[in-house]
TORMIDO-617541 format. One record per residue: x, y, z of N, C-alpha, C in turn; residue in one letter. Coordinates in Angstrom, 1 decimal, padded with zeros to 4 digits. Example, Ala and Ser with C-alpha at 12.3 -4.5 7.8 and 13.67 -1.06 7.14 Angstrom:
# TORMIDO-617541
     n.c1     n.c2     n.c3    ca.c1    ca.c2    ca.c3     c.c1     c.c2     c.c3   residu
    013.2   -005.7    007.8    012.3   -004.5    007.8    013.2   -003.3    007.8        a
    012.8   -002.2    007.1    013.7   -001.1    007.1    012.9    000.0    007.9        s
# end
This chain:
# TORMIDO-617541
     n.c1     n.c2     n.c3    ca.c1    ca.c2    ca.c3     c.c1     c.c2     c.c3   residu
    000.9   -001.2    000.0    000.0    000.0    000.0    000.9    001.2    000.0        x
    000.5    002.1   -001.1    001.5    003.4   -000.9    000.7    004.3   -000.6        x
    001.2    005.1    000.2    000.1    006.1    001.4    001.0    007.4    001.4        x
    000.1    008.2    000.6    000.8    009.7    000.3   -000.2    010.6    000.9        x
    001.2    011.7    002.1    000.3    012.5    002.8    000.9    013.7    002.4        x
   -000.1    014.8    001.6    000.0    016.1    002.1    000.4    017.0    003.0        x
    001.2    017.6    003.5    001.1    018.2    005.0    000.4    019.6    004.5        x
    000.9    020.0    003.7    000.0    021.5    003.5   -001.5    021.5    003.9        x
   -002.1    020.9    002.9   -004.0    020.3    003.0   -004.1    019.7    004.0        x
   -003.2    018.4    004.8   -004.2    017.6    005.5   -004.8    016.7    004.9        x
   -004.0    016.1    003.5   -004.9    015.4    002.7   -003.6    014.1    002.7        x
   -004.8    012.9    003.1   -004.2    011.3    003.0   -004.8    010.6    002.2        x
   -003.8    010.2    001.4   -004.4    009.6   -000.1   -003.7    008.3   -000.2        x
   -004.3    007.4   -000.5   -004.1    005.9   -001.2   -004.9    005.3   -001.9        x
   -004.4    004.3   -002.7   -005.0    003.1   -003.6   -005.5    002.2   -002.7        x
   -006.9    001.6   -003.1   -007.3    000.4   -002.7   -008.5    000.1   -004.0        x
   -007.8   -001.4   -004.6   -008.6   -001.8   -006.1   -008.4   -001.2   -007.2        x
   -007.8   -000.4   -007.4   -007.8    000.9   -008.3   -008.6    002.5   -007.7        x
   -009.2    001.9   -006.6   -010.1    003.6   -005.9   -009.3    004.1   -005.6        x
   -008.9    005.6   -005.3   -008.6    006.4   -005.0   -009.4    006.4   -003.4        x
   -008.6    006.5   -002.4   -008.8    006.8   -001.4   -008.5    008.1   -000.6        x
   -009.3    009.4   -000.7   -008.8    010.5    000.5   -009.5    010.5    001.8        x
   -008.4    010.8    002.8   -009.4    011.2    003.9   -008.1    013.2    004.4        x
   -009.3    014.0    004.6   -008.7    015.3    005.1   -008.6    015.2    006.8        x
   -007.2    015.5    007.2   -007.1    015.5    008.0   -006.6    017.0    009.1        x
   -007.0    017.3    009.9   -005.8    018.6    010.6   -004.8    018.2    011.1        x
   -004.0    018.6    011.1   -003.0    018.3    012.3   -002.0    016.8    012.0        x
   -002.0    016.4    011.0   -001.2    015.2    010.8    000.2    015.5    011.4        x
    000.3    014.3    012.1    002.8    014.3    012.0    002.9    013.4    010.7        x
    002.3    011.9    010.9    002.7    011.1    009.7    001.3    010.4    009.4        x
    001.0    009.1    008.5    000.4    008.2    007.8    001.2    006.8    007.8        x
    000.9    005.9    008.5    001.6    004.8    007.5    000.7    003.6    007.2        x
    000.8    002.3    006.9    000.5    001.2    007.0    000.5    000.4    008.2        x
   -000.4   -000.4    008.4   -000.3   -000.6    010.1   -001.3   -001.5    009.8        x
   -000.9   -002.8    010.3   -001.5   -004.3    010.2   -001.7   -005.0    008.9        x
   -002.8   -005.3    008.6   -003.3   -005.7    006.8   -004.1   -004.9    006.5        x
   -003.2   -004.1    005.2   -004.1   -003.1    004.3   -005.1   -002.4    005.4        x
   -004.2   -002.2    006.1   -004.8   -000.3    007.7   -004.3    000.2    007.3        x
   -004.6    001.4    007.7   -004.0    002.8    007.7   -004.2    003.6    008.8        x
   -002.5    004.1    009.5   -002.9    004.4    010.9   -002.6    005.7    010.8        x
   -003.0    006.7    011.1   -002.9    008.0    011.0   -002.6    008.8    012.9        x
   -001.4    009.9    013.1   -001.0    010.4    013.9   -001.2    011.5    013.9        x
   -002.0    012.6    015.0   -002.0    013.8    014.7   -001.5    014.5    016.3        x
   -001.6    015.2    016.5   -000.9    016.2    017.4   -002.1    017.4    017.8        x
   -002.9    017.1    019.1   -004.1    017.6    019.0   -003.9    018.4    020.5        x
   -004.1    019.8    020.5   -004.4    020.3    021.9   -002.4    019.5    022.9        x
   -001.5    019.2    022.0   -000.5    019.0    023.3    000.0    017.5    023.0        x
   -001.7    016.8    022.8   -001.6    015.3    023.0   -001.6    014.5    021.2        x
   -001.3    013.3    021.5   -001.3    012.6    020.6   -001.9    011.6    020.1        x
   -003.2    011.7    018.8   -004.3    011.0    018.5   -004.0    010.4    017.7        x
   -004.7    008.9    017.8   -004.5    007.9    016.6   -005.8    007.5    015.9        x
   -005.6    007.5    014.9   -007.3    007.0    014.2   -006.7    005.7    012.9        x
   -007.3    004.6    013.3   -007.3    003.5    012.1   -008.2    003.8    011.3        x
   -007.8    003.3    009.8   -009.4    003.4    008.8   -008.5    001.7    008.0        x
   -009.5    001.2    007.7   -009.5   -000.2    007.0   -009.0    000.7    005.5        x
   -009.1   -000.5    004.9   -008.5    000.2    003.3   -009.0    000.6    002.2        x
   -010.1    000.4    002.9   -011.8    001.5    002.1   -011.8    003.0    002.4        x
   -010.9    003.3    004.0   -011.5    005.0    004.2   -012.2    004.8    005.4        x
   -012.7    003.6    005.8   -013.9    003.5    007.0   -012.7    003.4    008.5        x
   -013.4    004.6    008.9   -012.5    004.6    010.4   -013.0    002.9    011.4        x
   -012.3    002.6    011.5   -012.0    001.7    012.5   -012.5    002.1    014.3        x
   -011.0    003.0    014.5   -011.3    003.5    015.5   -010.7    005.2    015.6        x
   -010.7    005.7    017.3   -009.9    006.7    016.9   -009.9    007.2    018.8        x
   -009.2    007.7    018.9   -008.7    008.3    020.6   -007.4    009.0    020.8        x
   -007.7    009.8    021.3   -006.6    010.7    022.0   -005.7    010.4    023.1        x
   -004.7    009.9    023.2   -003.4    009.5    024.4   -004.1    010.6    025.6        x
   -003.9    009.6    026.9   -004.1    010.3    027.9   -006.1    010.7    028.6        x
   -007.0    010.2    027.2   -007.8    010.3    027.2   -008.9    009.0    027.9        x
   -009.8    009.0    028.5   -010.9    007.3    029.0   -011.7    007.4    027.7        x
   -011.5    007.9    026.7   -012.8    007.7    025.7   -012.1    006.9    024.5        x
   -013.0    006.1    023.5   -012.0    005.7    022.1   -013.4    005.2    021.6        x
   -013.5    006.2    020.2   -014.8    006.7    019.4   -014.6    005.1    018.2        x
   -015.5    004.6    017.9   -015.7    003.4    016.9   -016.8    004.5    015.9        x
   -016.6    003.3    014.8   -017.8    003.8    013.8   -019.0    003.1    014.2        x
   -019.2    002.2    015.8   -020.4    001.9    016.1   -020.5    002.7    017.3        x
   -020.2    004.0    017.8   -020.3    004.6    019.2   -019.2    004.8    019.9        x
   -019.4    004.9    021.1   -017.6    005.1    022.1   -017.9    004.2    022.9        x
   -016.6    004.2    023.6   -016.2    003.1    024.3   -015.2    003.8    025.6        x
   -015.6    003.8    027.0   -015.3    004.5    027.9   -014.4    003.1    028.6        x
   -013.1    003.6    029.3   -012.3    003.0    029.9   -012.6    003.0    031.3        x
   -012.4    001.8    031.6   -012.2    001.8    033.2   -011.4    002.3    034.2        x
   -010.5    002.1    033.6   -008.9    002.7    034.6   -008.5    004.4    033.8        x
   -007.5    004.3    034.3   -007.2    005.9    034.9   -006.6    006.4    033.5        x
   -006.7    005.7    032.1   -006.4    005.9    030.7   -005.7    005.1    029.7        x
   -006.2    005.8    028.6   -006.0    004.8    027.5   -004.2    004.6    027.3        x
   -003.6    003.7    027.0   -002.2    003.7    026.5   -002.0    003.6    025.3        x
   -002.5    002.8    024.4   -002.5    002.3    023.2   -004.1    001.6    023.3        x
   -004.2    001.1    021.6   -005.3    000.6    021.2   -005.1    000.0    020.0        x
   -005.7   -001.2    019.6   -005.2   -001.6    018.2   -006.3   -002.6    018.0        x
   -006.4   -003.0    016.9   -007.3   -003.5    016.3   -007.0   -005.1    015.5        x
   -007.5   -006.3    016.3   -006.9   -007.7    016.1   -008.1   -008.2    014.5        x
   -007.2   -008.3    013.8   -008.1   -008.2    012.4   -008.5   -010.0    012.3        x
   -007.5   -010.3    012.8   -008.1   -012.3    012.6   -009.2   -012.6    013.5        x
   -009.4   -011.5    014.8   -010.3   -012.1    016.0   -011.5   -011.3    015.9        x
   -011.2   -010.6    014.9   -011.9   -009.0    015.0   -012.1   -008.4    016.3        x
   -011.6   -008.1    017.0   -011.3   -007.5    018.3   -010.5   -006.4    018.6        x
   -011.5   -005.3    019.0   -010.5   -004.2    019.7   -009.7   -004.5    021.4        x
   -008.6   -004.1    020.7   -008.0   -004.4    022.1   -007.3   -002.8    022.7        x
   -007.4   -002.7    023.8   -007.6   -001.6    024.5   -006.6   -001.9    025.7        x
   -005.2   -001.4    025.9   -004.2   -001.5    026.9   -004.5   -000.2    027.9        x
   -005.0   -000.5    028.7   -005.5    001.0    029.9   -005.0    000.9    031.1        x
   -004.7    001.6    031.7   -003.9    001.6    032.9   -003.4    003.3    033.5        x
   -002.7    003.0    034.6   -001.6    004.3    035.2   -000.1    004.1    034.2        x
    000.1    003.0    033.8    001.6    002.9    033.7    002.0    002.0    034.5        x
    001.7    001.4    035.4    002.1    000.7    036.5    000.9   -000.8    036.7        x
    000.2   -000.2    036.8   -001.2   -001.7    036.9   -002.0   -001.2    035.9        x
   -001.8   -002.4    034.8   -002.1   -002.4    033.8   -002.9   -003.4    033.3        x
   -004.2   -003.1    032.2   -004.9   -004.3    031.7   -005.7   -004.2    030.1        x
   -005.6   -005.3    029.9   -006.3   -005.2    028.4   -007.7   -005.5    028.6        x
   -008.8   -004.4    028.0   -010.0   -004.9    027.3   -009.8   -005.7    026.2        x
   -011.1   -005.9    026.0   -011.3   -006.8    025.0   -012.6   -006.3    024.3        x
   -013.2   -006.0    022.9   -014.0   -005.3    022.9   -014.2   -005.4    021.1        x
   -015.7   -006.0    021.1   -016.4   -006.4    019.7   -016.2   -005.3    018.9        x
   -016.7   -005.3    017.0   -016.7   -003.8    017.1   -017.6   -002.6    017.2        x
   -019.3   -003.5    017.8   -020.5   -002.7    018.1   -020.0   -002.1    019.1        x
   -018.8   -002.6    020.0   -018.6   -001.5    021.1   -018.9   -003.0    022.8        x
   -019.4   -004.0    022.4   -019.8   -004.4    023.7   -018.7   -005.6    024.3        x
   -018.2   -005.1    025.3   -017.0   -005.2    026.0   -016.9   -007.4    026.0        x
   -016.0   -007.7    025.4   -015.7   -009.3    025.6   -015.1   -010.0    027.0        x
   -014.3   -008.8    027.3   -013.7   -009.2    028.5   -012.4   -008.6    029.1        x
   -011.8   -008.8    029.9   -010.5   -008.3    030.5   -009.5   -009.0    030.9        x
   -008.1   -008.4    030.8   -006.9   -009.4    030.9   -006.3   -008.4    031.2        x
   -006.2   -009.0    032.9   -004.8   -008.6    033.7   -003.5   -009.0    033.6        x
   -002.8   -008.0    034.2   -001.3   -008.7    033.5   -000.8   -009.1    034.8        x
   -000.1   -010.4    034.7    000.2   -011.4    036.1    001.4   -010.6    036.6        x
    001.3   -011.0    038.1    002.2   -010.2    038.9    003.6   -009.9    038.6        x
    004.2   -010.7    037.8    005.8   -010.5    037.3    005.8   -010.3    035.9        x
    005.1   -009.9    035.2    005.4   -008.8    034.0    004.1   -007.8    034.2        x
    004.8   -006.7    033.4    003.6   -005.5    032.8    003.2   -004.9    031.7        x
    002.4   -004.6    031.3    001.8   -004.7    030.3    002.6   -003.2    029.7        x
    002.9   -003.0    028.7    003.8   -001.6    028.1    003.4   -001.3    026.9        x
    003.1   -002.0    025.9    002.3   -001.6    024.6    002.2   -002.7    023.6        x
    000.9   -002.2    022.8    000.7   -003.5    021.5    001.3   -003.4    020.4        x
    001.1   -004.8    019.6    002.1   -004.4    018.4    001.0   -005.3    017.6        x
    001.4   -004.9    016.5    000.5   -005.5    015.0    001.4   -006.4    014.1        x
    001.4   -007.6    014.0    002.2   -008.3    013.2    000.9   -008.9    012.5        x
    001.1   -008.1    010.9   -000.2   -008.6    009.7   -001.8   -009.4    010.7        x
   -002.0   -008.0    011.4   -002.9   -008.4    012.1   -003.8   -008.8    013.1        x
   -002.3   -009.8    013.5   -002.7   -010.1    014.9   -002.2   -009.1    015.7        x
   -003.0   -008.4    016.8   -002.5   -008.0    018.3   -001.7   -008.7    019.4        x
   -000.6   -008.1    019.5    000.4   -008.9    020.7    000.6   -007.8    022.0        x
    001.0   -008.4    023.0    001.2   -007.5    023.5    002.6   -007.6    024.8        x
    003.4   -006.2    024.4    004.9   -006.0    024.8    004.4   -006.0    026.5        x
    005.6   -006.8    027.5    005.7   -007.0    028.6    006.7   -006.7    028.8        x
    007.0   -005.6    030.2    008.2   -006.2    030.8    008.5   -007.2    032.1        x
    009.1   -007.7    031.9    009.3   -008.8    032.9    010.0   -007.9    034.3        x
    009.5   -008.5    035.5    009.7   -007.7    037.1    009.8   -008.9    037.6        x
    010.7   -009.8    037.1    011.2   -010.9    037.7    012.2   -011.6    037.1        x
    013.5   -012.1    037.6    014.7   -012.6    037.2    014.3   -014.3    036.4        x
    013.6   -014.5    036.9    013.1   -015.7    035.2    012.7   -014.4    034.1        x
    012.3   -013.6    033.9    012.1   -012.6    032.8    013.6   -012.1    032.0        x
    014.0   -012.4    032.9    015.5   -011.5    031.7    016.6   -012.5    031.0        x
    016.7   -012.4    029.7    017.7   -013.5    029.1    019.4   -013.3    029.3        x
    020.1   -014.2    028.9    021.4   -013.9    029.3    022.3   -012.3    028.7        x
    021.4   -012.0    027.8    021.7   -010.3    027.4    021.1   -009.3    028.3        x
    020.7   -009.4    029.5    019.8   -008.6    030.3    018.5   -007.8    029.7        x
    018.1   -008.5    028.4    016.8   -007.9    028.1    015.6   -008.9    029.2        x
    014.5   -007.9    029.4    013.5   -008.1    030.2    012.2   -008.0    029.6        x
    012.2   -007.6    028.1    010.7   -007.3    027.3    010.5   -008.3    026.6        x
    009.5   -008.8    026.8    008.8   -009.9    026.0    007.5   -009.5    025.5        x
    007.6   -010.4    024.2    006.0   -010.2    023.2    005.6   -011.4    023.7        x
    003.7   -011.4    023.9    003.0   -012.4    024.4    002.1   -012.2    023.3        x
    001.2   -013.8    022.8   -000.1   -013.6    022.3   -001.3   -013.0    023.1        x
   -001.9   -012.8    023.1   -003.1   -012.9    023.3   -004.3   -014.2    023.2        x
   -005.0   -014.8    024.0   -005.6   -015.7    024.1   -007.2   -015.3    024.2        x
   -007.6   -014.9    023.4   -009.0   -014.4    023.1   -010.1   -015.5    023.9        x
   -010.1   -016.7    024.0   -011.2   -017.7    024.6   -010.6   -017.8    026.0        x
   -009.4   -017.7    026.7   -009.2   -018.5    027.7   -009.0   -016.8    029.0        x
   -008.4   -015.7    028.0   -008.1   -014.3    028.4   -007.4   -014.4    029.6        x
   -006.1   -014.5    028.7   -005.1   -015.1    028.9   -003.8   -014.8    028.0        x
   -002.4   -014.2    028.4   -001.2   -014.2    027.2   -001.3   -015.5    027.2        x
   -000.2   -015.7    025.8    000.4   -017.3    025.9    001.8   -016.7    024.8        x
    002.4   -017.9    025.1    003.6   -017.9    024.2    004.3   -017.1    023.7        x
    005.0   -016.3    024.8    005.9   -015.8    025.0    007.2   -015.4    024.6        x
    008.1   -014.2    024.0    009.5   -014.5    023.1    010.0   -013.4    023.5        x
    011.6   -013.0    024.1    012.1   -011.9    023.9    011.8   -011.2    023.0        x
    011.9   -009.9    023.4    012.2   -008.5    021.5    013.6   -008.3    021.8        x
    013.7   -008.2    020.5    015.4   -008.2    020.2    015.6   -006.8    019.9        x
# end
């Protein structure tokens, strides 16, 4: 997917099928590709830092402001429990929004259809923490640090990527980041 942004206009443009795709935006930093055929857009709003997904039609996905309890769907919003949003990403095989919310310190993942009605919650176990998602061609993972000396490999790294376990809500299978 090649994803050309204007900074003058505000204007985000790409191919999908031969269509021409724009969406006008204010306030862009960048555009890129993000998961399968997404498009994740960054803007710089009031201070803070807003993310909005659109699938590869143009149709927003999702969208929220860093530091904010709110994250707006194209089926309504979706209010957090804990004390704010960190990240948010969108698991395209499970179709599941996943929602990393927390202080920074005790941390948990929603889980969340995309009419908006909540699947479930996943705490992060007493010796790792939850620090941010990543998108590998669509699945949602999510980055841990380990707070326990089984967590760190012979190079003193301590961050591990874990699946997500959608039926059992639950990480599983576990791997340093290099």
């Amino acid at each position: 997917m090649d994803i050309k942004f204007d900074r003058n206009n505000g204007k985000i443009t790409w191919e999908y099928n031969g269509k021409k795709i724009n969406i006008i935006k204010s306030n862009v930093l960048y555009a890129f590709e993000h998961g399968n055929n997404k498009v994740m857009v960054k803007e710089r709003i009031e201070g803070h830092s807003s993310f909005s997904l659109y699938d590869e039609t143009g149709v927003l996905i999702f969208d929220y402001q860093s530091n904010s309890k709110e994250l707006h769907t194209n089926s309504g919003c979706i209010s957090v429990d804990l004390e704010k949003i960190i990240s948010a990403d969108y698991d395209e095989i499970q179709n599941v929004l996943v929602i990393l919310e927390g202080n920074g310190t005790d941390n948990i993942l929603s889980l969340y259809e995309n009419s908006g009605k909540k699947q479930g919650t996943i705490s992060q176990p007493k010796e790792l923490r939850f620090i941010s998602l990543s998108n590998d061609k669509g699945r949602v993972d999510v980055s841990c640090r380990g707070l326990d000396a089984k967590y760190v490999d012979s190079f003193g790294r301590n961050d591990w990527c874990f699946e997500i376990d959608y039926e059992s809500l639950n990480i599983k299978s576990g791997h340093v980041i290099e």
